[in-house]
SEZA-534747 format. One record per residue (C-alpha): x, y, z. Coordinates in steps of 0.25 Angstrom, whole numbers. Layout:
N
<tivo c1="X" c2="Y" c3="Z"/>
...
//
This chain:
349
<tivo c1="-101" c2="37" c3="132"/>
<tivo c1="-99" c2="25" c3="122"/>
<tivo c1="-94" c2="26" c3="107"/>
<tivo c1="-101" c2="16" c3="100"/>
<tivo c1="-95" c2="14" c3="85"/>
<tivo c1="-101" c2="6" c3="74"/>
<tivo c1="-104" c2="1" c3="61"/>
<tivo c1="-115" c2="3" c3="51"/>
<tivo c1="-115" c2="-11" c3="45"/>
<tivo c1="-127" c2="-6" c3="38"/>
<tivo c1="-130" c2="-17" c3="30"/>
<tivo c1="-126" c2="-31" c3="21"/>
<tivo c1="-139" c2="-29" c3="12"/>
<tivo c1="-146" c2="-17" c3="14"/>
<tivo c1="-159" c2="-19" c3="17"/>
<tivo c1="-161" c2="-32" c3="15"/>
<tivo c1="-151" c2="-38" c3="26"/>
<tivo c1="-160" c2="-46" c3="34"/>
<tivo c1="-170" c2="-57" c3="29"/>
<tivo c1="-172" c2="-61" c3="13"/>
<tivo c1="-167" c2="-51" c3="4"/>
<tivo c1="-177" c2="-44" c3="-5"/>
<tivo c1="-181" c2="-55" c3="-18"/>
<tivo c1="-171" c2="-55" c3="-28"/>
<tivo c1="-160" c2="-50" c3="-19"/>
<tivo c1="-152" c2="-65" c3="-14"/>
<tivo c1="-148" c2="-69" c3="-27"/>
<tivo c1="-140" c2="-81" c3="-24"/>
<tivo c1="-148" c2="-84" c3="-10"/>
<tivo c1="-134" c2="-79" c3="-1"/>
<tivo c1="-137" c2="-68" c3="2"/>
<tivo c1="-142" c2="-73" c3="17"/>
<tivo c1="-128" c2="-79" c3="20"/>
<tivo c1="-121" c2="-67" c3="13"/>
<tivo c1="-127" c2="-57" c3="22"/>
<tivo c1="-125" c2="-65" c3="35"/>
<tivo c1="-109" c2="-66" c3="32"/>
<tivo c1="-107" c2="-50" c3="28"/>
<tivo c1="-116" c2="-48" c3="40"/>
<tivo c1="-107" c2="-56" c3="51"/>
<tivo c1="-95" c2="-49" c3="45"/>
<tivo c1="-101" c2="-37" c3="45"/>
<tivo c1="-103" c2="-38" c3="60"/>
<tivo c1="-90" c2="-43" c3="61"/>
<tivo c1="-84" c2="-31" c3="54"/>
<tivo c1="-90" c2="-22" c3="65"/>
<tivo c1="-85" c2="-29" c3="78"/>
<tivo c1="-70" c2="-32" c3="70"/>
<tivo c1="-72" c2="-16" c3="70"/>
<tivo c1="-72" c2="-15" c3="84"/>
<tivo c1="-87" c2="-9" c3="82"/>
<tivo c1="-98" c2="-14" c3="91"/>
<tivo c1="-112" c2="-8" c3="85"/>
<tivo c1="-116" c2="-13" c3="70"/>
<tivo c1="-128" c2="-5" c3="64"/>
<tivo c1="-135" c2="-13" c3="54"/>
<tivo c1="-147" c2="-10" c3="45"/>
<tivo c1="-158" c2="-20" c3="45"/>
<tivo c1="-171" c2="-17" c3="36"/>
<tivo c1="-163" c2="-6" c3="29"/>
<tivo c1="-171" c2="-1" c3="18"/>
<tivo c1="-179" c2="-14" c3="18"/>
<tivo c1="-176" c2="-20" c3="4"/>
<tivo c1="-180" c2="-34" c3="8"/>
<tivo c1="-193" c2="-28" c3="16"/>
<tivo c1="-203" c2="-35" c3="8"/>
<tivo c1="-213" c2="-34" c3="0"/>
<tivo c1="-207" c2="-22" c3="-8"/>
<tivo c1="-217" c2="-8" c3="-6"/>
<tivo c1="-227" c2="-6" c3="-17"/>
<tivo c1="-230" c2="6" c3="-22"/>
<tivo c1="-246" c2="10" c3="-20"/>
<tivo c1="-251" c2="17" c3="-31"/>
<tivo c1="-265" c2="22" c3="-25"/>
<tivo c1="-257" c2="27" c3="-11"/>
<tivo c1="-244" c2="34" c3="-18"/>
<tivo c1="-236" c2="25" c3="-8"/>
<tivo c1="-226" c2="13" c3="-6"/>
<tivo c1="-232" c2="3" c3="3"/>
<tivo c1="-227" c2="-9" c3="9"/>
<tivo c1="-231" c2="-21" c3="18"/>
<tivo c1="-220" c2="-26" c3="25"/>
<tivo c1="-218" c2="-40" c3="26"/>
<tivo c1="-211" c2="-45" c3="39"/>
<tivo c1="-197" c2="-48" c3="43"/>
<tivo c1="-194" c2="-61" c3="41"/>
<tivo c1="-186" c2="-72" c3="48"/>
<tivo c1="-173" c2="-73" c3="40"/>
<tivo c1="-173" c2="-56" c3="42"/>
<tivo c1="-173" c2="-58" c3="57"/>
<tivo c1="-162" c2="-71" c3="55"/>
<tivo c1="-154" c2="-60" c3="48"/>
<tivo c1="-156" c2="-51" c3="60"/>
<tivo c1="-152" c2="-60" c3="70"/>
<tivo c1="-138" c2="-64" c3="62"/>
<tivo c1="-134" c2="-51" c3="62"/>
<tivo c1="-137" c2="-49" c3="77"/>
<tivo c1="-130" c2="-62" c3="80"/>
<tivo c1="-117" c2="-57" c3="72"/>
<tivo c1="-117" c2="-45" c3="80"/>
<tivo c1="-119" c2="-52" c3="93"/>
<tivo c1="-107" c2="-62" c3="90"/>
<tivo c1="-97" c2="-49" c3="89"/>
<tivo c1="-102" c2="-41" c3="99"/>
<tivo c1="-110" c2="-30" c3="89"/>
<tivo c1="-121" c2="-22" c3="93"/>
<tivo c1="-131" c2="-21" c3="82"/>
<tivo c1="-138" c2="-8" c3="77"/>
<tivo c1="-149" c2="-11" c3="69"/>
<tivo c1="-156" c2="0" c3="58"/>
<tivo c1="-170" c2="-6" c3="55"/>
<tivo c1="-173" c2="1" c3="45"/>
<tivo c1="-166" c2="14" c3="35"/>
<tivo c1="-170" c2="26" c3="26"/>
<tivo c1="-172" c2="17" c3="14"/>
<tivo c1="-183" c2="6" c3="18"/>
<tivo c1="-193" c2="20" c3="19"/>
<tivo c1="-187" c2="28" c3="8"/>
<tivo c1="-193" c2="33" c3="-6"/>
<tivo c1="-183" c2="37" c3="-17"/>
<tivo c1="-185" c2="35" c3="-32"/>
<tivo c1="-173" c2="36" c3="-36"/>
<tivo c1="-167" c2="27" c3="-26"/>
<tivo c1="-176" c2="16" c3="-28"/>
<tivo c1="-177" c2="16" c3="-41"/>
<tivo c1="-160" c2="16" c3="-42"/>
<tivo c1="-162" c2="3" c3="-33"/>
<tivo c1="-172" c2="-3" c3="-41"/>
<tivo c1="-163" c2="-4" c3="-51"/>
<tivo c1="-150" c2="-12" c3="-42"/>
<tivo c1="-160" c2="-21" c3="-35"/>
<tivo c1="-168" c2="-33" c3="-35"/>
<tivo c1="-181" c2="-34" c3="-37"/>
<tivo c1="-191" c2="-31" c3="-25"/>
<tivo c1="-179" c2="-25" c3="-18"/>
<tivo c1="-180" c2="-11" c3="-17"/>
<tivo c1="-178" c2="-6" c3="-4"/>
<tivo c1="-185" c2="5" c3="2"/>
<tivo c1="-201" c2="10" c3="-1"/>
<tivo c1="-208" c2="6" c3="14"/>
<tivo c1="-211" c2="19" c3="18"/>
<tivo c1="-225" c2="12" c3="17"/>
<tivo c1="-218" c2="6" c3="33"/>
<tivo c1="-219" c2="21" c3="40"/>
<tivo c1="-230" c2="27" c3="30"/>
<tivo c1="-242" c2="16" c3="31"/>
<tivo c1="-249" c2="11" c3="43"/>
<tivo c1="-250" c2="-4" c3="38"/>
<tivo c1="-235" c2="-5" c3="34"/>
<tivo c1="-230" c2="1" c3="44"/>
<tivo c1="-237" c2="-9" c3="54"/>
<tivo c1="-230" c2="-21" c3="45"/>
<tivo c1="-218" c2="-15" c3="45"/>
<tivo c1="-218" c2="-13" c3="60"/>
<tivo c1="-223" c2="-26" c3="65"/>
<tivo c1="-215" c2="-34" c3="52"/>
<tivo c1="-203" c2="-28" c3="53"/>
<tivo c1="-200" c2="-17" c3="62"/>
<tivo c1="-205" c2="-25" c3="75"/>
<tivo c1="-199" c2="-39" c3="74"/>
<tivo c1="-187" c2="-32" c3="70"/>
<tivo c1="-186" c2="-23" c3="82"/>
<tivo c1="-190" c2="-35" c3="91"/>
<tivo c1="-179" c2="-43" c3="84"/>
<tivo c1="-169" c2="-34" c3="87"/>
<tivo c1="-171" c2="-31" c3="100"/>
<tivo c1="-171" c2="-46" c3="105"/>
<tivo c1="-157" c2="-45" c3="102"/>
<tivo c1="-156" c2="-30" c3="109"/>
<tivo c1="-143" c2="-33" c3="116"/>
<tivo c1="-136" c2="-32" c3="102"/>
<tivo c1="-142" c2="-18" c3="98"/>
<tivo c1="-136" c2="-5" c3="99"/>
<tivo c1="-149" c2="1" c3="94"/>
<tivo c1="-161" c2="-1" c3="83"/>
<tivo c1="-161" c2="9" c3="72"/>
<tivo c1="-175" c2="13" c3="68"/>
<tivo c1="-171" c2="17" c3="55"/>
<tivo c1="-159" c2="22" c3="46"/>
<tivo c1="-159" c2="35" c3="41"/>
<tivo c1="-174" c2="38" c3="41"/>
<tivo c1="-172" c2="53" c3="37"/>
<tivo c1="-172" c2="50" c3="22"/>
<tivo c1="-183" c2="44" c3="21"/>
<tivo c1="-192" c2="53" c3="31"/>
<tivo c1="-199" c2="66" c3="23"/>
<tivo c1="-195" c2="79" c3="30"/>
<tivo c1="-184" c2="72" c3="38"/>
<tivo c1="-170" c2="79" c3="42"/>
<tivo c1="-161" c2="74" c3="30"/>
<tivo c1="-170" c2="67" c3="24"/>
<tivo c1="-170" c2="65" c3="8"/>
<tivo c1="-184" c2="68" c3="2"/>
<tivo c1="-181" c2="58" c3="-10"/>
<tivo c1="-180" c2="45" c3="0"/>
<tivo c1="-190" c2="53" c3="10"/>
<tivo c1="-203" c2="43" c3="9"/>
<tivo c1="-210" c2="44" c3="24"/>
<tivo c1="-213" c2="56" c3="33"/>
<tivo c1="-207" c2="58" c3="46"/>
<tivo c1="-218" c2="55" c3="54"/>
<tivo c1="-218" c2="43" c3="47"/>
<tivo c1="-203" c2="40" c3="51"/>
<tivo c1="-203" c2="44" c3="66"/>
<tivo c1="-217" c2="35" c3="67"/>
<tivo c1="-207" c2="23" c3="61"/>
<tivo c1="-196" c2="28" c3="71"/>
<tivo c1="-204" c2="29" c3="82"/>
<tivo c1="-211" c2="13" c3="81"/>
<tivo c1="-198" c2="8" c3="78"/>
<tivo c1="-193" c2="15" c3="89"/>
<tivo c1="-202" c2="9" c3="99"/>
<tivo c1="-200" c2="-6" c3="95"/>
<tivo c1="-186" c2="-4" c3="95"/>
<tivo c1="-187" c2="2" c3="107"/>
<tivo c1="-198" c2="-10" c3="113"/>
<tivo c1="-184" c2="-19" c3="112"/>
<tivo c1="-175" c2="-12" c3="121"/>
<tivo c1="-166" c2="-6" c3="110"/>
<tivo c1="-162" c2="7" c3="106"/>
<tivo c1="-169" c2="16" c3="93"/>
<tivo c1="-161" c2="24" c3="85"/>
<tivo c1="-163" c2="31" c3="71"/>
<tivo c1="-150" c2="31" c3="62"/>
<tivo c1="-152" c2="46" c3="58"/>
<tivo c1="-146" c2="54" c3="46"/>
<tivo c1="-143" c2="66" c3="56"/>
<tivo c1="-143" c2="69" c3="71"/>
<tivo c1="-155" c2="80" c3="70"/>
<tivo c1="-164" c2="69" c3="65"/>
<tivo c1="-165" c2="61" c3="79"/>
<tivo c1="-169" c2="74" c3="86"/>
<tivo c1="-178" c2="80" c3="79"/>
<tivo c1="-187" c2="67" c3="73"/>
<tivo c1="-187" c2="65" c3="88"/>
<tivo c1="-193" c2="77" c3="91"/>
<tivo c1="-202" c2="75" c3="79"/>
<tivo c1="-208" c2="63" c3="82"/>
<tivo c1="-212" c2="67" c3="98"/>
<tivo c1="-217" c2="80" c3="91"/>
<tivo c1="-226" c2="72" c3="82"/>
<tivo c1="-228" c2="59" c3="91"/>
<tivo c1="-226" c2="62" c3="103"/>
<tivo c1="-214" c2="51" c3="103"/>
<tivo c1="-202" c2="48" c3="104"/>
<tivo c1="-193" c2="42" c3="92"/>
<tivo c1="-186" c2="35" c3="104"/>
<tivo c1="-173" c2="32" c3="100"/>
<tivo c1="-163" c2="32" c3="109"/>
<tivo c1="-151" c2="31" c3="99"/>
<tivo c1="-149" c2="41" c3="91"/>
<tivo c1="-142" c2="41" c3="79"/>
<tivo c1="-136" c2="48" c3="67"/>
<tivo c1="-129" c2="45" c3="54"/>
<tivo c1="-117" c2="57" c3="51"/>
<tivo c1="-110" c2="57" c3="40"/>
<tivo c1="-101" c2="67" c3="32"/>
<tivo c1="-105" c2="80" c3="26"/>
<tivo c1="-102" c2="94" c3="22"/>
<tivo c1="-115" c2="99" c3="32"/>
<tivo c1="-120" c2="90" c3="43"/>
<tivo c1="-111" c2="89" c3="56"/>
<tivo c1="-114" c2="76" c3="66"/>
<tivo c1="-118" c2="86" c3="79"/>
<tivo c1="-116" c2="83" c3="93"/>
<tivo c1="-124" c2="72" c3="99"/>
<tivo c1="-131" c2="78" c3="113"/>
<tivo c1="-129" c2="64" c3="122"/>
<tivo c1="-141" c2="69" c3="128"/>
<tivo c1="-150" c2="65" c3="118"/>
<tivo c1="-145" c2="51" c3="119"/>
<tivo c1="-134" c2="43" c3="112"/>
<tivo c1="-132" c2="46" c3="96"/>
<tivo c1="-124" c2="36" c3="86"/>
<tivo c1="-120" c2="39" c3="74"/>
<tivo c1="-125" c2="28" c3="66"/>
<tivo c1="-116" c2="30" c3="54"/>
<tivo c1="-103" c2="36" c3="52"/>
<tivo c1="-98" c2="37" c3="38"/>
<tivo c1="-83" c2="31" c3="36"/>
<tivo c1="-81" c2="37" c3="24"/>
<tivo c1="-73" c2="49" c3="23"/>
<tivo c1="-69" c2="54" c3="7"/>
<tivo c1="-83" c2="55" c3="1"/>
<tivo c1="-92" c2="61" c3="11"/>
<tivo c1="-89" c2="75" c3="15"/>
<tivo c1="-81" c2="74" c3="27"/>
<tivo c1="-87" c2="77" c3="43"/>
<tivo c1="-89" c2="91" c3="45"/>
<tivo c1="-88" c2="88" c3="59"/>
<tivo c1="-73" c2="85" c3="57"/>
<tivo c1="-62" c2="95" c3="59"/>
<tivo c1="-50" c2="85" c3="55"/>
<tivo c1="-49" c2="73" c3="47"/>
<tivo c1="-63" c2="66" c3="43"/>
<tivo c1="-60" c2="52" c3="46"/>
<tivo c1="-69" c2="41" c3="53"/>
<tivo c1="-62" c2="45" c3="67"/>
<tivo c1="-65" c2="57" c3="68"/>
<tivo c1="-77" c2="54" c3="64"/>
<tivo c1="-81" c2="45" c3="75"/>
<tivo c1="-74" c2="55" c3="85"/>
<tivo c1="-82" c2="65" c3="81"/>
<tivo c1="-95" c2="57" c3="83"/>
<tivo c1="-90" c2="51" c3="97"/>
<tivo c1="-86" c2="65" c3="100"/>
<tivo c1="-102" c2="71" c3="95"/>
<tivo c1="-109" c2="63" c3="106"/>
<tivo c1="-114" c2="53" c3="97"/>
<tivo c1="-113" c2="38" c3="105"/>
<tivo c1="-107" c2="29" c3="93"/>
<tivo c1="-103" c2="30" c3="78"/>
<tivo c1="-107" c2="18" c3="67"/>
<tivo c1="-99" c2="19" c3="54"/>
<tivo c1="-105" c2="19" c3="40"/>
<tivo c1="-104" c2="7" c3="37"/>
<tivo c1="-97" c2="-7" c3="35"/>
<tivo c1="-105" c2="-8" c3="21"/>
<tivo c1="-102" c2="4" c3="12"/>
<tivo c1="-109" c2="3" c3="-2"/>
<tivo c1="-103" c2="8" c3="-15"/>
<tivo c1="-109" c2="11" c3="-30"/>
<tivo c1="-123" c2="9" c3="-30"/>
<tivo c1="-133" c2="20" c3="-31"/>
<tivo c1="-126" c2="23" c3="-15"/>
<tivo c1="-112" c2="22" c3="-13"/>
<tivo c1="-109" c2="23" c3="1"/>
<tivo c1="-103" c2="36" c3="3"/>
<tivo c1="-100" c2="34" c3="18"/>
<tivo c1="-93" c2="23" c3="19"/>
<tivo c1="-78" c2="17" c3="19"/>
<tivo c1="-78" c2="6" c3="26"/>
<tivo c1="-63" c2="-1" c3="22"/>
<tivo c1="-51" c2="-6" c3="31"/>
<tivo c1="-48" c2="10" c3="33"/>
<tivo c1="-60" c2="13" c3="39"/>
<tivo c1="-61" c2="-1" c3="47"/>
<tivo c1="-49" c2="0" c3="54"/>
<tivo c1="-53" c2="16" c3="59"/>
<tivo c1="-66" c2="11" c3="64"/>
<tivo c1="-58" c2="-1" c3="71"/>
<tivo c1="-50" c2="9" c3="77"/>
<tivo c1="-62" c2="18" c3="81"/>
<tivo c1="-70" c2="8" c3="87"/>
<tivo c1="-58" c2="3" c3="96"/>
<tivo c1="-56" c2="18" c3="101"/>
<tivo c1="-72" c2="19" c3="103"/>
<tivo c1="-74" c2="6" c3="111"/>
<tivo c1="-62" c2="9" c3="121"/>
//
C-alpha cells in the first residue's frame, strides 16, 4: 500500500484567508496581493519538498464570516445569520487550486475547525483585546444549534463551497468536514468543557450533512480527529441514534507527543487512516512514547508507515510564536526541511 506524506500549510491568515477580510483588518488595502504571493510560495515550498498533498484550512474559525453573532438576551444564546460567500472568497479559492494544479499538488481542504463553533471567555476576551474591531472569530454555534441558521449556513456557505470544490475534484485528496470538532462538542472524548459550546448530537448532525454534500460531488469525507478512538465510536453513535452513517471513508487523526497516549495500530480493514498532522518539533513536547530509540521526525514517520496508517502530513509550514498561543509543535527551519526532503524521496520510490 502507498505512503502518502504531506504538509499542513494550514494557513496564511487564519480565518480570514479567502474573500474580504473582516472591517478594519486591511490596513493599507495589500493585503489581497500579499496573501496571493505567500500563498504561491507556500505551494511551491511543498512540491520543492518533494511533497505531493497540501492540507489547507478554508473557513477556519470564520473571522471574516459576517455579520458578527449577537448575543440574545431573551433566549440566553448567540445567534447568527450567515451571510453568503462571496465572489472574491470563491476568486481566492480558485488561485489556490490553480497554484496547486501548476505543481502538481493535490489539495486537502479543511472547511471548517473547532474555533468557528467554540465558546470560551477567556479566550475571546484575550482576542478582543489584539484584534480589530468586528473581528473575533468564533461564537456560531447558532450554525448546528438553530433551525434557521443552520439552513443559511448550509445553502450560503457549506453548499456552494462543496459544489465549488468538487468541480475541481481531480485535484483533491479528500474534503475535511471539520478540524478538531472534539473541543468544541459537550461530552465529547477529549473535549475541553471551557471551549465545549454544541452537543454531540448537534456535531454528528453537522458531520452527517456535510458528509452527503461532499459526498454528492464524487469526493471523499474525512473528519481531522484529535484521537483515533473518536472515528469509531462517533460512528457507532451516530447509526445508534440516526440510524446513519457519518460516511467518511478517510479516516483521520491528529498524534502528537505525550507522557500518556500511544498512536495505536491502524486495522486496514476499516479503511485507509492519515495521520493528518505530525508535530516536527522534538525539544518541548514530551517525546513519543511509541519510540524505543531516538525521537526524531524519521522515526517518527516509520513508525506511522509501520502502524498501518496510509499517509503522514507534518505540522506545519507556519509555526506561530508569542501571542496568547505559541506553537509548541512546530520547527520548521532548514534542519527540518532537508529531513522531510529526504523523507518524502524515500516514501515516493
Amino acid at each position: 500500500m502507498s505512503f502518502a506524506l504531506g504538509l499542513n500549510a494550514p494557513w496564511i491568515d487564519c480565518g480570514w484567508d479567502f474573500g474580504a477580510p473582516p472591517p478594519g483588518w486591511d490596513l493599507d488595502g495589500a493585503h489581497r496581493a500579499r496573501w496571493r504571493e505567500q500563498m504561491r510560495a507556500r505551494v511551491r515550498e511543498t512540491r520543492s519538498l518533494g511533497l505531493s498533498l497540501l492540507r489547507w484550512f478554508v473557513l477556519g474559525n470564520g473571522a471574516n464570516l459576517g455579520p458578527q453573532p449577537r448575543w440574545d438576551v431573551g433566549s440566553a444564546r448567540w445567534r447568527w445569520e450567515p451571510l453568503p460567500l462571496s465572489e472574491a472568497f470563491f476568486a481566492d479559492l480558485d488561485a489556490l487550486l490553480d497554484a496547486c494544479a501548476s505543481e502538481g499538488v493535490k489539495l486537502l481542504p479543511s472547511l471548517t475547525s473547532f474555533g468557528m463553533f467554540e465558546r470560551r471567555d477567556d479566550v475571546f476576551s484575550e482576542r478582543a483585546k489584539s484584534s480589530p474591531a468586528h473581528g473575533v472569530a468564533g461564537l456560531r454555534m447558532a450554525a448546528l444549534q438553530d433551525s434557521a441558521s443552520r439552513a443559511a449556513f448550509e445553502e450560503g456557505s457549506l453548499a456552494p463551497l462543496v459544489r465549488a470544490l468538487g468541480a475541481r475534484a481531480s485535484q483533491l485528496h479528500a474534503i475535511e468536514l471539520i478540524n478538531e470538532p472534539e473541543w468544541t462538542t459537550r461530552g465529547a472524548l477529549h473535549g475541553d468543557r471551557r471551549t465545549a459550546s454544541v452537543s454531540l448530537a448537534e456535531m454528528l448532525a453537522f458531520l452527517r450533512t456535510a458528509s452527503r454534500h461532499v459526498r454528492s460531488v464524487g469526493v471523499a469525507a474525512t473528519v481531522g480527529f484529535v484521537r483515533h478512538e473518536t472515528n469509531a465510536q462517533w460512528e457507532q453513535l451516530s447509526r445508534l441514534t440516526s440510524g446513519e452513517s457519518l460516511g467518511l471513508s478517510l479516516g483521520q487523526v491528529h498524534h502528537y507527543p505525550t507522557a500518556r497516549e500511544r498512536l495505536p495500530l491502524h486495522d486496514a480493514a476499516r479503511g485507509p487512516c492519515l495521520v493528518g498532522e505530525l508535530a516536527t518539533r522534538l525539544d518541548v513536547l514530551p517525546r513519543w512514547p511509541d519510540l524505543a530509540g531516538e525521537d526524531a521526525l524519521t522515526a517518527r514517520v516509520e513508525h506511522v508507515a509501520a502502524s498501518g496508517y496510509s499517509g503522514a502530513l507534518f505540522w506545519s509550514a507556519q509555526p506561530r510564536r508569542g501571542g496568547t498561543w505559541p506553537d509548541r509543535a512546530t520547527q520548521w527551519d532548514d534542519a527540518v526541511r532537508a529531513e522531510v526532503r529526504s523523507l518524502a524521496a524515500r516514501f515516493s520510490r
